[in-house]
Predicted model as a PDB file, atoms N, CA, C, CB and O in Angstrom, pLDDT in the B-factor column:
MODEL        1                                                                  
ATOM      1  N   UNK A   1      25.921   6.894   1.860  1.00 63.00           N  
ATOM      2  CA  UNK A   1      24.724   6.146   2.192  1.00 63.00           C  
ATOM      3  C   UNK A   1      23.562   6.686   1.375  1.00 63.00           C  
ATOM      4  CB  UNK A   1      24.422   6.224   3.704  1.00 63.00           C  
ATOM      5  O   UNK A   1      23.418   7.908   1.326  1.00 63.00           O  
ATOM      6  N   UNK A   2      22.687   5.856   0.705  1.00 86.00           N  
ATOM      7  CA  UNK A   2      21.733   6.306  -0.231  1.00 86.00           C  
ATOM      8  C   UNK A   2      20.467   5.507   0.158  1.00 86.00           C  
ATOM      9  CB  UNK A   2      22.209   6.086  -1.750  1.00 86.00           C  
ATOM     10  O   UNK A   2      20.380   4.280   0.193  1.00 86.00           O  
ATOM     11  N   UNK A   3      19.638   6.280   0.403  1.00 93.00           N  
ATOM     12  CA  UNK A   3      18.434   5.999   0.512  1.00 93.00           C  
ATOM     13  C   UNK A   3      17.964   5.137  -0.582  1.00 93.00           C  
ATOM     14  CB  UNK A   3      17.770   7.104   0.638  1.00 93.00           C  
ATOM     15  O   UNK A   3      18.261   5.329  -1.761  1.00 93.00           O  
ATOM     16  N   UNK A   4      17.103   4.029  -0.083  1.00 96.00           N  
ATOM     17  CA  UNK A   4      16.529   2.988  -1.244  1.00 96.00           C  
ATOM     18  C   UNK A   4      14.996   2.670  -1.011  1.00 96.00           C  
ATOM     19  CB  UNK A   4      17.388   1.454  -1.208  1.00 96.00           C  
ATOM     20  O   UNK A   4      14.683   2.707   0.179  1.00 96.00           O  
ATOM     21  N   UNK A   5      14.304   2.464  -1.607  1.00 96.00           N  
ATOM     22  CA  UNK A   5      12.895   2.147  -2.067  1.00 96.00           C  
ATOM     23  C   UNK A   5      12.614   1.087  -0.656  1.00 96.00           C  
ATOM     24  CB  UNK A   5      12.790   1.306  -3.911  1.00 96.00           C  
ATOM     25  O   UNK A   5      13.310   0.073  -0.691  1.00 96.00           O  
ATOM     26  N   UNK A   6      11.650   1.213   0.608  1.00 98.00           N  
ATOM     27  CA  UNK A   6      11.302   0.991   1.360  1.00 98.00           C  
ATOM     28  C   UNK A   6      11.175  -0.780   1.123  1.00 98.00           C  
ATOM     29  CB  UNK A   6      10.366   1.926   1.574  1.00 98.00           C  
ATOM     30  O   UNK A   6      10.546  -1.205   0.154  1.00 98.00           O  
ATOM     31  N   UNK A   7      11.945  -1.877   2.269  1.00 98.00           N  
ATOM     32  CA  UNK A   7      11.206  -3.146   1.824  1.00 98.00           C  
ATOM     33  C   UNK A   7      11.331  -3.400   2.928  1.00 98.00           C  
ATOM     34  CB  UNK A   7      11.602  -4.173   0.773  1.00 98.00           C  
ATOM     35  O   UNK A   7      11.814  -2.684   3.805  1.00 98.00           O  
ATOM     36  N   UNK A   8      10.777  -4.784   3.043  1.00 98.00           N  
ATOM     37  CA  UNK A   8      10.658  -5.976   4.267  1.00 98.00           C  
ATOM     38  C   UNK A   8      10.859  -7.297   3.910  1.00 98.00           C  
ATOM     39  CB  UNK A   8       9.292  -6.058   4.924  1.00 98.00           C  
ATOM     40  O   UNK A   8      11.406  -7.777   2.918  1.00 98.00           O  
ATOM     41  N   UNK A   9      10.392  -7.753   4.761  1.00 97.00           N  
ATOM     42  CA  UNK A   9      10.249  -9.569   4.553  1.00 97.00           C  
ATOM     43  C   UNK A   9       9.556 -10.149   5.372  1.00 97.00           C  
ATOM     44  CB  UNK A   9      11.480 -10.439   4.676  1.00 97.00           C  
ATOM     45  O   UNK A   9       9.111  -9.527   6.336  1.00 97.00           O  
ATOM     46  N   UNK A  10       9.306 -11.429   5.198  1.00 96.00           N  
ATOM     47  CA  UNK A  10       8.528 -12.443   5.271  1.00 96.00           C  
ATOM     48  C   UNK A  10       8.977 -13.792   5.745  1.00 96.00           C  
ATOM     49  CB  UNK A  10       8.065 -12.523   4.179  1.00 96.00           C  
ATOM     50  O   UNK A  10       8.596 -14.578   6.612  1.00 96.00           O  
ATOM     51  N   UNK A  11       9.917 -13.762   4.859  1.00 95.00           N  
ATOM     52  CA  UNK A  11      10.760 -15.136   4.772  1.00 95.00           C  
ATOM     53  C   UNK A  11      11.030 -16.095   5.844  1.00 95.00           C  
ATOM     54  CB  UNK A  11      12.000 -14.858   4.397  1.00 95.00           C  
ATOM     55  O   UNK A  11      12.080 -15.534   6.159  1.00 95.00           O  
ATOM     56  N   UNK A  12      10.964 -17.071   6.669  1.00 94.00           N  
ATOM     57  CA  UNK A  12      10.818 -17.504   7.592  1.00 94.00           C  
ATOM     58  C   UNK A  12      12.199 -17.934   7.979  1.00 94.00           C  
ATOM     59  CB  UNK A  12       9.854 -18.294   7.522  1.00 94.00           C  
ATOM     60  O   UNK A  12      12.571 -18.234   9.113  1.00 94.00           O  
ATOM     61  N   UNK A  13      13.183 -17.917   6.447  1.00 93.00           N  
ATOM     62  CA  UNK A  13      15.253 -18.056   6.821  1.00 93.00           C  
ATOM     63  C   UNK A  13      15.392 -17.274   7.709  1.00 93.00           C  
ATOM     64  CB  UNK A  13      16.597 -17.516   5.598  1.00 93.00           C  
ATOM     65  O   UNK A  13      16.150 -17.609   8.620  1.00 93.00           O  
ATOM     66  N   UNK A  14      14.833 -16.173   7.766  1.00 93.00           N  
ATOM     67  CA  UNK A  14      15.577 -14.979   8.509  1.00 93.00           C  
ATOM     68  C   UNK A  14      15.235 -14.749   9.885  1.00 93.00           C  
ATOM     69  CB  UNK A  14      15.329 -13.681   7.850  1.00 93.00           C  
ATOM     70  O   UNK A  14      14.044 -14.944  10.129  1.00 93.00           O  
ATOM     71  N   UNK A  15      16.038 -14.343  10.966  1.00 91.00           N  
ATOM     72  CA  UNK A  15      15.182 -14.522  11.862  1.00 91.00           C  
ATOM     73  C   UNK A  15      14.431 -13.740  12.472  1.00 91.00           C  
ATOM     74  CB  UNK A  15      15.574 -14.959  12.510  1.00 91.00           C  
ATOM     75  O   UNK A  15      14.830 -12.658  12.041  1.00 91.00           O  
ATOM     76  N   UNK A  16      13.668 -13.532  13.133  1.00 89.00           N  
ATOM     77  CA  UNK A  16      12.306 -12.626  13.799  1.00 89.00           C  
ATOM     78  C   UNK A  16      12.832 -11.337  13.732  1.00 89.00           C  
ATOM     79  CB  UNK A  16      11.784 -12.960  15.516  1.00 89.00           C  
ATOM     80  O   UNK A  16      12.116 -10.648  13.006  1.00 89.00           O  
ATOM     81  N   UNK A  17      13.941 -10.617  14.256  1.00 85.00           N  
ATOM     82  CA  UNK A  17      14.273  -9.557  14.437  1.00 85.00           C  
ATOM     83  C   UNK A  17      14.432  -8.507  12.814  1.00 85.00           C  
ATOM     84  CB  UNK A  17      15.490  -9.855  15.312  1.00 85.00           C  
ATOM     85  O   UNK A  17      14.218  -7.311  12.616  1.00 85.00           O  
ATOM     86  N   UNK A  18      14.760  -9.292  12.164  1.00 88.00           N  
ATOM     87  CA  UNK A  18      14.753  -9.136  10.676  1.00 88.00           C  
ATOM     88  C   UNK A  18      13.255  -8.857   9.796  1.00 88.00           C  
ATOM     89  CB  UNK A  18      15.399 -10.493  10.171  1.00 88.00           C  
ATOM     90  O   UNK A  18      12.998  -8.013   8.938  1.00 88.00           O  
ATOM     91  N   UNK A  19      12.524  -9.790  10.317  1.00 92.00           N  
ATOM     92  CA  UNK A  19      11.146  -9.810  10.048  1.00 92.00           C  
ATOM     93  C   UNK A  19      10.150  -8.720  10.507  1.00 92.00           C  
ATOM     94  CB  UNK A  19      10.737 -10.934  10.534  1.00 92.00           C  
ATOM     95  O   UNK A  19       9.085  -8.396   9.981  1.00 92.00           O  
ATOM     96  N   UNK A  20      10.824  -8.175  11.750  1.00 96.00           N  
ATOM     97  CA  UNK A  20       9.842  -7.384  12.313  1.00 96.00           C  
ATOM     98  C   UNK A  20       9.647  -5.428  11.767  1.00 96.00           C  
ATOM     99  CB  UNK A  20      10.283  -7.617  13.958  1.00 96.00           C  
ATOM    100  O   UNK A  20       8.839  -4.542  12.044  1.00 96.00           O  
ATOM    101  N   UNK A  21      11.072  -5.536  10.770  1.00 98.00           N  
ATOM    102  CA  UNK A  21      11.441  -4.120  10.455  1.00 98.00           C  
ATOM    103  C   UNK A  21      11.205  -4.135   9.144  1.00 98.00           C  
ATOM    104  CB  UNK A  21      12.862  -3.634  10.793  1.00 98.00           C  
ATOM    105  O   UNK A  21      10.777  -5.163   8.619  1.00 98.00           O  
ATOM    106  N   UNK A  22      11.473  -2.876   8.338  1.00 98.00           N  
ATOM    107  CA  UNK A  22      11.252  -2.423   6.947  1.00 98.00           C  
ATOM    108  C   UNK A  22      12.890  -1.710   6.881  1.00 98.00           C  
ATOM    109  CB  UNK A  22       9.680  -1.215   6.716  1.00 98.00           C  
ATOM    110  O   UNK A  22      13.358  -1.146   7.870  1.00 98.00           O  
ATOM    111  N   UNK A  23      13.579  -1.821   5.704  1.00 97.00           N  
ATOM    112  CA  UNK A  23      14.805  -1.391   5.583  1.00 97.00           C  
ATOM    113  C   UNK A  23      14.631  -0.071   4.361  1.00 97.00           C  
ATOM    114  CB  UNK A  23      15.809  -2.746   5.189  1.00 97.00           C  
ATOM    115  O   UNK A  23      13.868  -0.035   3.396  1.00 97.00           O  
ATOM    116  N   UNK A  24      15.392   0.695   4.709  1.00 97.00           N  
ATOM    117  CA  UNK A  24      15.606   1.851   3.885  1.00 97.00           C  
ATOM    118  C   UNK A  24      16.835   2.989   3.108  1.00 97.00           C  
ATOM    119  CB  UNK A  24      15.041   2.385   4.523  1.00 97.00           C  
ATOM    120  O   UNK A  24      16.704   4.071   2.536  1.00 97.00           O  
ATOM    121  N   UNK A  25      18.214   1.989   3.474  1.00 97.00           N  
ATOM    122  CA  UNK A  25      19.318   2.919   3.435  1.00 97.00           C  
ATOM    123  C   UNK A  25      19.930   1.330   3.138  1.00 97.00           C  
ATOM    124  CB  UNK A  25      19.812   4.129   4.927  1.00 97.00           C  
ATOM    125  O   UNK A  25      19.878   0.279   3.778  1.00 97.00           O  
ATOM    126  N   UNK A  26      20.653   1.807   1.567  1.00 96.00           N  
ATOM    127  CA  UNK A  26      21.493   0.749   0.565  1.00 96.00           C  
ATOM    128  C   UNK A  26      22.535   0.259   1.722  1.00 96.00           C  
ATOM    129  CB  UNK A  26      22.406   1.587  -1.033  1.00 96.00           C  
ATOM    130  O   UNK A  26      22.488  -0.941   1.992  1.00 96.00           O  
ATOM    131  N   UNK A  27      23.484   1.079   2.442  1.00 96.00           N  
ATOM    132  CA  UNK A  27      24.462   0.478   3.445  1.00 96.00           C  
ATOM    133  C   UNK A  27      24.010  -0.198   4.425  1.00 96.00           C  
ATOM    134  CB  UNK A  27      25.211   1.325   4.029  1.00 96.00           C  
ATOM    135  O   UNK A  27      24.813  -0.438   5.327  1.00 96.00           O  
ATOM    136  N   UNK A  28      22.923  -0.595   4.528  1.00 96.00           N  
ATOM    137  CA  UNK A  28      22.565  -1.496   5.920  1.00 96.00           C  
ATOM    138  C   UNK A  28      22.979  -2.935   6.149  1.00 96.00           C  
ATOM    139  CB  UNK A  28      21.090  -1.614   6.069  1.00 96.00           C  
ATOM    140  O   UNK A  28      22.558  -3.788   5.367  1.00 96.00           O  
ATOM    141  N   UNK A  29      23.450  -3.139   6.748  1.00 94.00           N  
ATOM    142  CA  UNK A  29      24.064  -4.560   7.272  1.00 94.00           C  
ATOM    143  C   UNK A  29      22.944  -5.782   7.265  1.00 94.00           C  
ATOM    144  CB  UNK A  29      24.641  -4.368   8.939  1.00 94.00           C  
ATOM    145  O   UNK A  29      23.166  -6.981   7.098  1.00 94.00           O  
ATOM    146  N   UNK A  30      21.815  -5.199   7.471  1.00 94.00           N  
ATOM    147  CA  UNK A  30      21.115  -6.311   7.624  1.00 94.00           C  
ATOM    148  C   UNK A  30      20.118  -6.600   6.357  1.00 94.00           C  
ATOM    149  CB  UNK A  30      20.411  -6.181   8.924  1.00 94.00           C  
ATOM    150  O   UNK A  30      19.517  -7.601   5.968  1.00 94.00           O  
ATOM    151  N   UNK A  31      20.228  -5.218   5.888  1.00 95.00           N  
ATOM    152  CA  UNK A  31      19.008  -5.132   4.670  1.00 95.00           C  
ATOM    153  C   UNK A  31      19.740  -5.883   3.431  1.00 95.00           C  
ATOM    154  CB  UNK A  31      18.514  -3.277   4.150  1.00 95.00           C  
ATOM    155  O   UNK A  31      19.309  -6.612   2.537  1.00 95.00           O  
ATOM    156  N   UNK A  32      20.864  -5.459   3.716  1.00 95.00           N  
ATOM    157  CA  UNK A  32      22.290  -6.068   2.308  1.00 95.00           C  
ATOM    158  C   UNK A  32      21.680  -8.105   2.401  1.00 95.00           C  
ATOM    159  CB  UNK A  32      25.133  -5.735   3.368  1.00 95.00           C  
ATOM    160  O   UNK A  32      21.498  -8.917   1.494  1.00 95.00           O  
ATOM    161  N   UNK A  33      21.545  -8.232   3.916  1.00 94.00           N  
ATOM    162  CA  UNK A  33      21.275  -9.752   4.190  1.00 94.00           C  
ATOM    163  C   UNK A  33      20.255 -10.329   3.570  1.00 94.00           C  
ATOM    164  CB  UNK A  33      21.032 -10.043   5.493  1.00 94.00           C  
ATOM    165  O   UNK A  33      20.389 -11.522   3.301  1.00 94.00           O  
ATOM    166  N   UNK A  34      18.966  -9.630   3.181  1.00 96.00           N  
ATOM    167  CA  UNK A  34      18.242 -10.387   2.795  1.00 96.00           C  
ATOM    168  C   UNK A  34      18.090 -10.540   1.124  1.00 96.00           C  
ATOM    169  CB  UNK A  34      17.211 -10.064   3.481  1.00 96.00           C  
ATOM    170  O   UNK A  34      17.802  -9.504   0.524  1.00 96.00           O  
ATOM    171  N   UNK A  35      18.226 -11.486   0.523  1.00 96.00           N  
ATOM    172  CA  UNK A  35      18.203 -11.946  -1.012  1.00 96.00           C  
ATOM    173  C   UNK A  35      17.193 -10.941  -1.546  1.00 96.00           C  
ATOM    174  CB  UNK A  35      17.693 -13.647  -1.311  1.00 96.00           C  
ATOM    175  O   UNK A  35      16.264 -10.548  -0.839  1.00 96.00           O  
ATOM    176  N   UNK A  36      17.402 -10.469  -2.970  1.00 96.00           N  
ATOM    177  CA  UNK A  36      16.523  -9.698  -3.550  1.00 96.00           C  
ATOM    178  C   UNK A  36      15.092 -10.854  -3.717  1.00 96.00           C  
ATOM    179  CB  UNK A  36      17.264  -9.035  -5.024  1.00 96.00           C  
ATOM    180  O   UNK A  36      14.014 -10.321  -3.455  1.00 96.00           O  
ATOM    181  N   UNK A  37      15.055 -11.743  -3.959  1.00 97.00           N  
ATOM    182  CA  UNK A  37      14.130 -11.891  -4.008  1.00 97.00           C  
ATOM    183  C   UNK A  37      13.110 -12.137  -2.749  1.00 97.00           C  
ATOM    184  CB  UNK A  37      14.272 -12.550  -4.761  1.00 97.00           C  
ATOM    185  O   UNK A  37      11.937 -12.494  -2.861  1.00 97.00           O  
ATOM    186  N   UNK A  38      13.687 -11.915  -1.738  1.00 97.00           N  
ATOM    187  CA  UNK A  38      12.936 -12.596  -0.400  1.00 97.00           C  
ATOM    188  C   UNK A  38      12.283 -10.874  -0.100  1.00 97.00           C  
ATOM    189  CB  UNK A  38      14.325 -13.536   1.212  1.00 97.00           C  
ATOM    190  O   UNK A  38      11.646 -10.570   0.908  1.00 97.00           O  
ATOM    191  N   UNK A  39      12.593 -10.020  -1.113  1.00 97.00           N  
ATOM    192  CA  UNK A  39      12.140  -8.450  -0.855  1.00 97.00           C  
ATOM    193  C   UNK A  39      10.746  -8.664  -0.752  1.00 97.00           C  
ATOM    194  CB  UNK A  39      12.511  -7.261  -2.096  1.00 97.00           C  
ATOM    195  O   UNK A  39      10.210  -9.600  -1.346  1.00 97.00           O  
ATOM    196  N   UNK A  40      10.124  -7.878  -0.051  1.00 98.00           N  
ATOM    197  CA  UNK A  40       8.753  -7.396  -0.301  1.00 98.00           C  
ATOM    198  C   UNK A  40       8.764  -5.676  -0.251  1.00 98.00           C  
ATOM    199  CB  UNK A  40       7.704  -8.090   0.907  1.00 98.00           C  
ATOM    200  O   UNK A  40       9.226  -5.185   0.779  1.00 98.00           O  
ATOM    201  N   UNK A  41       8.245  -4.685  -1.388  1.00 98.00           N  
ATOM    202  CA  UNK A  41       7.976  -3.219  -1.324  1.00 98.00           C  
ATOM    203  C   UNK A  41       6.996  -2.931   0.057  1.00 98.00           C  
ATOM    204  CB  UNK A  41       7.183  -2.722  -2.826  1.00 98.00           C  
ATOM    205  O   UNK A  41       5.968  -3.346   0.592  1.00 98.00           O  
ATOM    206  N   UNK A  42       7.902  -2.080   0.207  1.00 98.00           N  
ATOM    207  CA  UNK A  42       7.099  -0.869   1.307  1.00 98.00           C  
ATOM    208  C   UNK A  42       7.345  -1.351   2.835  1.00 98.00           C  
ATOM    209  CB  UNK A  42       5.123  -0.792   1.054  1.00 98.00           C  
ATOM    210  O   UNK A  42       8.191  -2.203   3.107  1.00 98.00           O  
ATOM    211  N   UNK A  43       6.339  -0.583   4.028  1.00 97.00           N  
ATOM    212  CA  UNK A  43       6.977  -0.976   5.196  1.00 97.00           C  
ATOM    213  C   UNK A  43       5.921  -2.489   6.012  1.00 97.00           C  
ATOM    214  CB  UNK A  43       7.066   0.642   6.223  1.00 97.00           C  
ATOM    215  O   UNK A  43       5.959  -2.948   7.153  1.00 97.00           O  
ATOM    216  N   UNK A  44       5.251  -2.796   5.044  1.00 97.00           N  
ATOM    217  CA  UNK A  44       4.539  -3.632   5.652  1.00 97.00           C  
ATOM    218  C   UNK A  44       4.275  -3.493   7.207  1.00 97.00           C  
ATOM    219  CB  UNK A  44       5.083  -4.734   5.342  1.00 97.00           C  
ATOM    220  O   UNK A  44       4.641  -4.396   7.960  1.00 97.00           O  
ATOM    221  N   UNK A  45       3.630  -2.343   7.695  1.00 97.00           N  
ATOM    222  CA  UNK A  45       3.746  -2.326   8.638  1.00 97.00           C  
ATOM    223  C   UNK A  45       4.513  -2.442   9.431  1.00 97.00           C  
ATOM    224  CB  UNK A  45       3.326  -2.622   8.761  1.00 97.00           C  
ATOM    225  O   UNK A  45       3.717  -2.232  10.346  1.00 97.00           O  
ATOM    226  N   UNK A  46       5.427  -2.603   9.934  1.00 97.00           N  
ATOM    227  CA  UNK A  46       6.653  -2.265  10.639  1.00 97.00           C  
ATOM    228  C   UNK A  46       7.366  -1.273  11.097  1.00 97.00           C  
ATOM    229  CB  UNK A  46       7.281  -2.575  10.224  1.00 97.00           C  
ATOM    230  O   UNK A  46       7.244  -0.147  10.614  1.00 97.00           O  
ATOM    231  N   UNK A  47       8.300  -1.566  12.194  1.00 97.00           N  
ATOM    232  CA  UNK A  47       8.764  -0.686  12.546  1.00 97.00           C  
ATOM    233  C   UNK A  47      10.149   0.096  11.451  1.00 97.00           C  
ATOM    234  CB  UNK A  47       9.001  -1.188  13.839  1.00 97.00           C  
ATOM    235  O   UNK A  47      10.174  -0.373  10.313  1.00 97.00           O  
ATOM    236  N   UNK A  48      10.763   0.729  11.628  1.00 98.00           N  
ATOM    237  CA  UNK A  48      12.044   0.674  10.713  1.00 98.00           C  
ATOM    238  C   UNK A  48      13.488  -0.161  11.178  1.00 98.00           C  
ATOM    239  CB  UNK A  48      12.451   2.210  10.520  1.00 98.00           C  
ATOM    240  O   UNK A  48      13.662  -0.274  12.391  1.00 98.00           O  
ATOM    241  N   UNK A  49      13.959  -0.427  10.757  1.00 97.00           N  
ATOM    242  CA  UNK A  49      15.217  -1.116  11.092  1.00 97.00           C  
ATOM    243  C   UNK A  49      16.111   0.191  12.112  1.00 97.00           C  
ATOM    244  CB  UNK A  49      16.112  -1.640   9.413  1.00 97.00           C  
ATOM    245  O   UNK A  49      15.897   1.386  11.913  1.00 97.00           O  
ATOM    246  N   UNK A  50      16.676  -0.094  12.723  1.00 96.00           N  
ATOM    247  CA  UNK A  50      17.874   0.654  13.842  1.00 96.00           C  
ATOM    248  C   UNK A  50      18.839   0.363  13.439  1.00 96.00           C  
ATOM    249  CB  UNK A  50      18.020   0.325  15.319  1.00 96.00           C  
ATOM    250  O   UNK A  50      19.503   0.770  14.392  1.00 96.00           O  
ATOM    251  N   UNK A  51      19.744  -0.136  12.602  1.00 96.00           N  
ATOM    252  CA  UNK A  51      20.510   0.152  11.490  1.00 96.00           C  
ATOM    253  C   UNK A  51      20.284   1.078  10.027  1.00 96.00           C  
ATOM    254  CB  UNK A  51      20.712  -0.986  11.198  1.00 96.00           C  
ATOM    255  O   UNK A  51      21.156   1.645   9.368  1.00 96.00           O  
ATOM    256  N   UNK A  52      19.028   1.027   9.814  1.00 96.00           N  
ATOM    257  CA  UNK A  52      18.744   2.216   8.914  1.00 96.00           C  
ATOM    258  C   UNK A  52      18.382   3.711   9.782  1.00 96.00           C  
ATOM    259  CB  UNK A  52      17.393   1.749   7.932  1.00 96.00           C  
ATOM    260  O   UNK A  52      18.352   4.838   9.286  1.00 96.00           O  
ATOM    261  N   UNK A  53      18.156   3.379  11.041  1.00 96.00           N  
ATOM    262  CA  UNK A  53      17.761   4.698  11.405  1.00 96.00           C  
ATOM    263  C   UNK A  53      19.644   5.240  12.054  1.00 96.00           C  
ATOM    264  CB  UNK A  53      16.135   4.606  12.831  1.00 96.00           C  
ATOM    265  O   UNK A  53      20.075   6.392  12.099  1.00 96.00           O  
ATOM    266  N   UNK A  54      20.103   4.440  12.307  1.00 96.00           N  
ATOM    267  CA  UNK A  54      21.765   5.085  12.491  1.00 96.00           C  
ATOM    268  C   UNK A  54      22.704   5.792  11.246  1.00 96.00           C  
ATOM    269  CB  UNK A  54      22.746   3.763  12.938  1.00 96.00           C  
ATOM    270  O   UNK A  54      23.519   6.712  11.177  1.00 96.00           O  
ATOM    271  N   UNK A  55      22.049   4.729  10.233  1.00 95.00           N  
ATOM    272  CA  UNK A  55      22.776   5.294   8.795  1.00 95.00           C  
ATOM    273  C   UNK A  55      22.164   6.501   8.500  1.00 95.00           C  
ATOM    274  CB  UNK A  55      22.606   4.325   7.425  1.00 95.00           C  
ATOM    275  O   UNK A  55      22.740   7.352   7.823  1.00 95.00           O  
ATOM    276  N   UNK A  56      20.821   6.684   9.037  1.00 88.00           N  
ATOM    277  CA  UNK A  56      20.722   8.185   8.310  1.00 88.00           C  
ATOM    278  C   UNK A  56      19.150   8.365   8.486  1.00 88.00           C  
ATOM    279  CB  UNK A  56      21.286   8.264   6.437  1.00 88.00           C  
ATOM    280  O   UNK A  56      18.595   9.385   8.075  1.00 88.00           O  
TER     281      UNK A  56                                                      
ENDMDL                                                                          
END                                                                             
């Protein structure tokens, strides 16, 4: 598991629960979900994902 450059989203495909976190660890199930381009850098305020905080 490798730590990756902090992102979020926006995107309105995805749904709320997705929206509400910042992802940080390349193996995440949900972070893998969102399209590179629907990325936004950093934590935009948010909480962190609970799949990135299990991975590590």
């Amino acid at each position: 598991m490798a730590k990756v450059r902090e992102f979020h989203t926006i995107t309105p495909e995805y749904p709320p629960d997705h929206r509400e976190v910042y992802h940080d660890q390349s193996d995440c199930k949900f972070g893998k979900a969102i399209k590179p381009d629907h990325r936004l850098q950093g934590r935009g305020g948010k909480k962190r994902c609970s799949e990135c905080e299990r991975l590590g």
